[in-house]
C-alpha positions in Angstrom: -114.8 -24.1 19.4 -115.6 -27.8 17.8 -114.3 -28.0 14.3 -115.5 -31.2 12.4 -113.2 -33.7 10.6 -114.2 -32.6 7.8 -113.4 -29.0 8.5 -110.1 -29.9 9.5 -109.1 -31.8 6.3 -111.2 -28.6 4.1 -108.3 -26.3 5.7 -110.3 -25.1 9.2 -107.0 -25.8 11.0 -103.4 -26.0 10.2 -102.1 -29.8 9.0 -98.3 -30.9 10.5 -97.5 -30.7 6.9 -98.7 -27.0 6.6 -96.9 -26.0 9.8 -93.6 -27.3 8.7 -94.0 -26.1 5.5 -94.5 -22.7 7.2 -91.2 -22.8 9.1 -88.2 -21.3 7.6 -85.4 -23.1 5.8 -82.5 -23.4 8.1 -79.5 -21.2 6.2 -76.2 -21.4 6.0 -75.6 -20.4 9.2 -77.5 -23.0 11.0 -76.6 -26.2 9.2 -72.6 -24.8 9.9 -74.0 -24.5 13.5 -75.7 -27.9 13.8 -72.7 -29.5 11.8 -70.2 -27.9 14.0 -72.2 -29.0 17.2 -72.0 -32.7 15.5 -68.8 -32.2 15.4 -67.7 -31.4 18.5 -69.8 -34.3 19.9 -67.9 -36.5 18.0 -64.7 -35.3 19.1 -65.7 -35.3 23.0 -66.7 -38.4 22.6 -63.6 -40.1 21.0 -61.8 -37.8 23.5 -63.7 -39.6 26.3 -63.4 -42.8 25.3 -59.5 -42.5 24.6 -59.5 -40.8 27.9 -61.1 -44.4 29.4 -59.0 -46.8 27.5 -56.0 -44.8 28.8 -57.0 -44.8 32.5 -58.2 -48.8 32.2 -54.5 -49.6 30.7 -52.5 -47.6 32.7 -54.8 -49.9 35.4 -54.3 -52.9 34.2 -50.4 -52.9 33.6 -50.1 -51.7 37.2 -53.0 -54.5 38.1 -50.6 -56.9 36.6 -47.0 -55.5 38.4 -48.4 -56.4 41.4 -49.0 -60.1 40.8 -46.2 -60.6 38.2 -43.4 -62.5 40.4 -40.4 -59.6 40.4 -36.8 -60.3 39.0 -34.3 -58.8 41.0 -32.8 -55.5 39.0 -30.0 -53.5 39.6 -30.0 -50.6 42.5 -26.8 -49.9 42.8 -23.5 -49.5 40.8 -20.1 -50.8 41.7 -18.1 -47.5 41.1 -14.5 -49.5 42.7 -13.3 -52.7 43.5 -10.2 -52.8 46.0 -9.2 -56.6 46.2 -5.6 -55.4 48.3 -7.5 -53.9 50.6 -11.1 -55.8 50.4 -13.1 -52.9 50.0 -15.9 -52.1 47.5 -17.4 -48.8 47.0 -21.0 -48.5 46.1 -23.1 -45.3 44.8 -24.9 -44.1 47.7 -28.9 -44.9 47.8 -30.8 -45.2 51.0 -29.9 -48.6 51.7 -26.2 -48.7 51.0 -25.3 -46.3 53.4 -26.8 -48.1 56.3 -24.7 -49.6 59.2 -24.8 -53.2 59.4 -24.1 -55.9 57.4 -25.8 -57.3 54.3 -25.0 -58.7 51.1 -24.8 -57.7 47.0 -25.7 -59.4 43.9 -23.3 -59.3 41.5 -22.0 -60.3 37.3 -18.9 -61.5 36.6 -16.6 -63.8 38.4 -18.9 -63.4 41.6 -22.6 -63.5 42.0 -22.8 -62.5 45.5 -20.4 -61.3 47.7 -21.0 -60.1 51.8 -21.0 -56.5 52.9 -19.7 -55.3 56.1 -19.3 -52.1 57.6 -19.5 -48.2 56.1 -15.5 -47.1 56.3 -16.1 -43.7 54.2 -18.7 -42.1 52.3 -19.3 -38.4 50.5 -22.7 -37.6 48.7 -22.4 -39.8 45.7 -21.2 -43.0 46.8 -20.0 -45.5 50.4 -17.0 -47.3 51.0 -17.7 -50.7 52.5 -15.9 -53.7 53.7 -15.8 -56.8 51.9 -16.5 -59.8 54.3 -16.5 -62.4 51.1 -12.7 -62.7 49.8 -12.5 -61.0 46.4 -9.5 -62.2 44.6 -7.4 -60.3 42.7 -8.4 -61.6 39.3 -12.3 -61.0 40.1 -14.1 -58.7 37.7 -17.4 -57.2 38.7 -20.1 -55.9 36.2 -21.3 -52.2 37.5 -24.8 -53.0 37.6 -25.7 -54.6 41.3 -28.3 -55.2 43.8 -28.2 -54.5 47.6 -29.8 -57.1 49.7 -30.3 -57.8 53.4 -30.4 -61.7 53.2 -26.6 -62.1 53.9 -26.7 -65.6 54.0 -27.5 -67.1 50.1 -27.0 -70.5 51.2 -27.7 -73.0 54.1 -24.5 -74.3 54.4 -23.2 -71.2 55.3 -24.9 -71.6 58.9 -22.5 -74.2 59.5 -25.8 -76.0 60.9 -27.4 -79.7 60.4 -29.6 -79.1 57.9 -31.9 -81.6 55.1 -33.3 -80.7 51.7 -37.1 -81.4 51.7 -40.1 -81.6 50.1 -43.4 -80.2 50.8 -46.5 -81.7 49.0 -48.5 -79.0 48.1 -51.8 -78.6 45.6 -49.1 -77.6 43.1 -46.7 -80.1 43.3 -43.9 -80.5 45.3 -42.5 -77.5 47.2 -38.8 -77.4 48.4 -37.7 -76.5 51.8 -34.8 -76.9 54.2 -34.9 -78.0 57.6 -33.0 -77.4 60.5 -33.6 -79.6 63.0 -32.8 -78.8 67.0 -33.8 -79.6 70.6 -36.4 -82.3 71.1 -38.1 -81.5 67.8 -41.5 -80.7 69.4 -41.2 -77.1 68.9 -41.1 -75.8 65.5 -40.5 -72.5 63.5 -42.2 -72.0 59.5 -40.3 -69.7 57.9 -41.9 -67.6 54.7 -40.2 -65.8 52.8 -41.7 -62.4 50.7 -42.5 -61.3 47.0 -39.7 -61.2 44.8 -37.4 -63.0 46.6 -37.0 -66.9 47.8 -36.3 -68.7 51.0 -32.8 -67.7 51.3 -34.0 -64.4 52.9 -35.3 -66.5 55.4 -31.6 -67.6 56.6 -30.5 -65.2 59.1 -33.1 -66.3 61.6 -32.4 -70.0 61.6 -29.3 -69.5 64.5 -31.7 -67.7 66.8 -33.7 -70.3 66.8 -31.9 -73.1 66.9 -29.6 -72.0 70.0 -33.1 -71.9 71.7 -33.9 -75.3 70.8 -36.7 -74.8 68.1 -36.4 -76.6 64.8 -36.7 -74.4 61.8 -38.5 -75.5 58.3 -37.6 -72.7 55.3 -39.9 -73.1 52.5 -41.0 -72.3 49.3 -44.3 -71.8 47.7 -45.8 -71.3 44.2 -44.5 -68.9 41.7 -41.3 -67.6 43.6 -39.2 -69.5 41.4 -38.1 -72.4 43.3 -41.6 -74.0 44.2 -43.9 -75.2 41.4 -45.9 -72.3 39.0 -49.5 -71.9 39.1 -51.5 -72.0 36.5 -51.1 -68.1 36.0 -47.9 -68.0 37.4 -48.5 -64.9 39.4 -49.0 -64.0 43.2 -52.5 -63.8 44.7 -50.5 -61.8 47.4 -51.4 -64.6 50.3 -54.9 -65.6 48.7 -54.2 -68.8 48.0 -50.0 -69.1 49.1 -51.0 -69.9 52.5 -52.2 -73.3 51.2 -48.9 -74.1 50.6 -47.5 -73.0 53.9 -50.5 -74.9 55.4 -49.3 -78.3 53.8 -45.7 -77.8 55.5 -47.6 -77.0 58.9 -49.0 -80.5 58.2 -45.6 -81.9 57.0 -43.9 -80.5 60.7 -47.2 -82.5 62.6 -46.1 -85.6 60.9 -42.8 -85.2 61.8 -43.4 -84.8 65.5 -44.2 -81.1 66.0 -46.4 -80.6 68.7 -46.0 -76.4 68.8 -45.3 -74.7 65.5 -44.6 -70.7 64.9 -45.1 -69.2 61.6 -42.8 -66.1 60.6 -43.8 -64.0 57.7 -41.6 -61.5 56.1 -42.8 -58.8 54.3 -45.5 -60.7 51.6 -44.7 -63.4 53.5 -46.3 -61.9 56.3 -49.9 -61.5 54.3 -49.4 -65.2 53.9 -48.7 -65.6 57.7 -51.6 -63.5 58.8 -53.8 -65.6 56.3 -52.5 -69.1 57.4 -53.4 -68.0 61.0 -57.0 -67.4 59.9 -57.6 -70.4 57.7 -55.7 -73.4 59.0 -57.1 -76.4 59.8 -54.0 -76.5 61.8 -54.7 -74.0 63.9 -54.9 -75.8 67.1 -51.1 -76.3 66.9 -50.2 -72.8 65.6 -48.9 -71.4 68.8 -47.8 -67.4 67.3 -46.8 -65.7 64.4 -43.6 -63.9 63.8 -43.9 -60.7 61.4 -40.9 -59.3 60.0 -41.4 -55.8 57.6 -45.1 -57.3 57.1 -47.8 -56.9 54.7 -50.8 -56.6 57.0 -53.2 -54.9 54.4 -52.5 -54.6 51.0 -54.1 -50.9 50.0 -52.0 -49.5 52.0 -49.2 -50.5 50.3 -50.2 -50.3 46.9 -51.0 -46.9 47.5 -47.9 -46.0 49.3 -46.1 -47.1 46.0 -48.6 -45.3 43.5 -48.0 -42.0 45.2 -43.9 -43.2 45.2 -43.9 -43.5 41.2 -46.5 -40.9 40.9 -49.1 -43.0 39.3 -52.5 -40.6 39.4 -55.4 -40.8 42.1 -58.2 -42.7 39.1 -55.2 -44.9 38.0 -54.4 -46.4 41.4 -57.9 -46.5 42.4 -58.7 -48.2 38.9 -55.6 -50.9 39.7 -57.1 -51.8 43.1 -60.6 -52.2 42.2 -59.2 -54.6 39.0 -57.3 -56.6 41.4 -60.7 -57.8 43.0 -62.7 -57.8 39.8 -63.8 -60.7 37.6 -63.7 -59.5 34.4 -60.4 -57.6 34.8 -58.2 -61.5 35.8 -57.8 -62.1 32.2 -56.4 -58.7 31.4 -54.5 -58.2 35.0 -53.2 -62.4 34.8 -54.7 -63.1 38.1 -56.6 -66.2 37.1 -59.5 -64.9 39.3 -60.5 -61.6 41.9 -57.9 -61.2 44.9 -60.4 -60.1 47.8 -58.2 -57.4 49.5 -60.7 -57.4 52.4 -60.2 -60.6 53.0 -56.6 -59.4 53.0 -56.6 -56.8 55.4 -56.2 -58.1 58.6 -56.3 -54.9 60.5 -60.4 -54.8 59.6 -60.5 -58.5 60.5 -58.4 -57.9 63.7 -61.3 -59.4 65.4 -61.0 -62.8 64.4 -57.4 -63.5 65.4 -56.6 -65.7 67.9 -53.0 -66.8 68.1 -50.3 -64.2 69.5 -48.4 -62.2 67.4 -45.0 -60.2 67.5 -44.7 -57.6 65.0 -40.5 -56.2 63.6 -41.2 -52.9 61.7 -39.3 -50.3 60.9 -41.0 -46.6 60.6 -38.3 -45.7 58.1 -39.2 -48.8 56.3 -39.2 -47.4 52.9 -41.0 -50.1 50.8 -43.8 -51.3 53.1 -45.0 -48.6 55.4 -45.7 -49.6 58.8 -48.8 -48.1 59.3 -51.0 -51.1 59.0 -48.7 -53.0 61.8 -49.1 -50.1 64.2 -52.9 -50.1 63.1 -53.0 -53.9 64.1 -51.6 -53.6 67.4 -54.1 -50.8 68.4 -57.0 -53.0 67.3 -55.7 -56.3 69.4 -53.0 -55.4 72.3 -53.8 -58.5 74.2 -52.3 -60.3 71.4 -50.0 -58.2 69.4 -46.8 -56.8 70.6 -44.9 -54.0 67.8 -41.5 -53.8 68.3 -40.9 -50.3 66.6 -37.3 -49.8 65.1 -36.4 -46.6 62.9 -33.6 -46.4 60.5 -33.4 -49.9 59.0 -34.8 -50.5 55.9 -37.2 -53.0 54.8 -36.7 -56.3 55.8 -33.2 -55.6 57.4 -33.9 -55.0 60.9 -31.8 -57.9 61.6 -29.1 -56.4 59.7 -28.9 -53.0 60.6 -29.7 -54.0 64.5 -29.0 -57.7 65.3 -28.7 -57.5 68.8 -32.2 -55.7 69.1 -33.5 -58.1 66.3 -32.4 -61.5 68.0 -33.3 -60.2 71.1 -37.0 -59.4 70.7 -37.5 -62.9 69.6 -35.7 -64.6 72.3 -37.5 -62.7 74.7 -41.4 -63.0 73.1 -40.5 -67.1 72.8 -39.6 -66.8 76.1 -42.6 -65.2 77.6 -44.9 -67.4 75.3 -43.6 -70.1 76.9 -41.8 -71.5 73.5 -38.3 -72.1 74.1 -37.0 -75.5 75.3 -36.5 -74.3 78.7 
């Protein structure tokens, strides 16, 4: 049926006006219904966004541990000093109860003393041999740190040595070398996160007794080198630089063959020198002790070791490589973890490399390093060790330790003869 205009506005057909008009008033009931539904919105919502600005903190402070150079705390207590006898008993952890030798950081009259061997232990704490001569006025604050460096100094090789500098991008970078045989062989030794060149000390007499000069440095933001302009690790993203000016500084002084060790971070730094150098053409191996070889896996490992949540971790990661997280995480820019993970880039390798790694590692699993030598056995040899903590293989095995090197040198044709 038609119904004019005019019809409509005489009253043929219902106007909007009419209809609402014809609809019940909501009561009581319904406006406490729609308010309460308002409500509830409301408080889902302020839920949900407190919910987001917790999960993007708890990101971004564990974003910002990662690249925040670490200070060396206290993971042990000194529960009984015996200078008579030269004996120091430690409370028991998973690295003070190892065999070997290794070294403590200390307060008082001492600031680091030498560890020898376990003489007694129960469950709470180890009795170990001092090889550092305590005297008997020393006093020794509780609070100490276990280390694996041994050495803290380079005079303690009882070797030639010179203090250098490396010009870097940053300034200038100090280093020690150690020079032996004809000098056309050298070794570049990295040191990891958290800790400085000094770690780098115990492998200095294996090469040097086979003729290789040795160059220890430093690189930005561990303290001893110059700071960034963040101040913080890009976890090998731009440290390699660094390490790439001293390969140039070793050319200029003669070297004709230069390896590159890593340990632990320094090992990411290593692995990224290897890939980026201009100097690649004299880089003849690389030497990875406890190494970083790709980055997730070792972030994880630690989130699920301080029992960060799943979202929070994930969160962390993805910051790391973001843009508009640097400010917030202190990055100064994205860190490009692909770029860091060398076992996806195995591929594009090309200098050979001998991998130390302990399965018991503890700190940086060794899943990545077996992952690496399954993607390029023609140039990466794993030598496996259990036990040992990270980063003191040489410690808890020496023998083992020097030997692998002496032997992979040897059959890389790297020794002096």
């Amino acid at each position: 049926m038609v119904v004019s205009r005019r019809a409509a506005r005489d009253g043929a057909t219902p106007t909007r006006s009419r209809l609402r008009a014809s609809r019940p008033a909501p009561g009581p009931r319904s406006r406490a219904y729609v308010a309460g539904v308002k409500a509830a919105l409301t408080v889902l919502s302020f839920g949900l966004a407190a919910a987001v600005g917790a999960l993007a903190a708890g990101s971004v402070v564990m974003a910002r541990k990662v690249v925040t150079p670490a200070r060396r705390l206290p993971d042990t207590r000194i529960l009984a000093l015996d200078t008579a006898a030269q004996t120091i008993t430690l409370s028991r952890t998973a690295d003070t109860e190892l065999p070997g030798r290794y070294g403590l950081f200390t307060t008082g009259t001492s600031d680091y003393v030498k560890l020898g061997s376990v003489l007694s232990e129960d469950a709470a704490s180890v009795k170990r041999k001092l090889l550092t001569h305590v005297g008997s006025d020393a006093r020794l604050e509780p609070d100490a740190a276990f280390s694996g460096w041994y050495f803290d100094r380079p005079e303690q090789l009882h070797l030639p040595f010179t203090p250098e500098l490396i010009g870097s991008t940053v300034g200038p970078c100090p280093a020690w070398l150690f020079p032996a045989g004809d000098g056309e062989t050298w070794v570049i030794q990295v040191h990891g996160r958290g800790t400085t060149r000094a770690e780098c000390l115990r492998a200095v007499p294996v090469f040097h007794g086979l003729g290789i000069t040795s160059l220890v440095v430093s690189y930005r933001n561990d303290g001893e080198a110059p700071r960034s302009r963040t101040g913080t690790y890009a976890l090998g993203d731009t440290e390699w630089r660094d390490v790439d000016a001293a390969v140039g500084f070793a050319r200029r002084r003669g070297a004709r063959r230069i390896i590159v060790m890593g340990w632990s971070m320094g090992g990411a730094i290593a692995l990224q020198l290897s890939l980026n150098s201009a100097h690649g053409d004299v880089i003849a191996g690389l030497i990875l002790e406890s190494p970083v070889v790709d980055w997730r896996v070792v972030l994880h490992f630690h989130a699920r070791a301080e029992r960060v949540p799943g979202a929070v971790s994930r969160f962390a990661i993805s910051a790391l490589q973001s843009e508009w997280a640097a400010p917030l995480a202190r990055t100064g820019g994205a860190i490009d973890l692909d770029r860091l993970d060398v076992v996806a880039r195995a591929a594009e390798l090309r200098h050979p490399i001998l991998i130390l790694h302990s399965d018991d590692d503890g700190f940086v699993p060794s899943d990545a390093s077996h992952g690496l030598a399954l993607a390029r056995p023609d140039l990466v040899e794993l030598q496996v060790f259990e036990v040992a903590r990270h980063t003191k293989l040489w410690n808890y095995d020496q023998e083992r330790w020097s030997d692998s090197i002496r032997s992979w040198l040897e059959r890389q044709g790297l020794t002096a003869g």
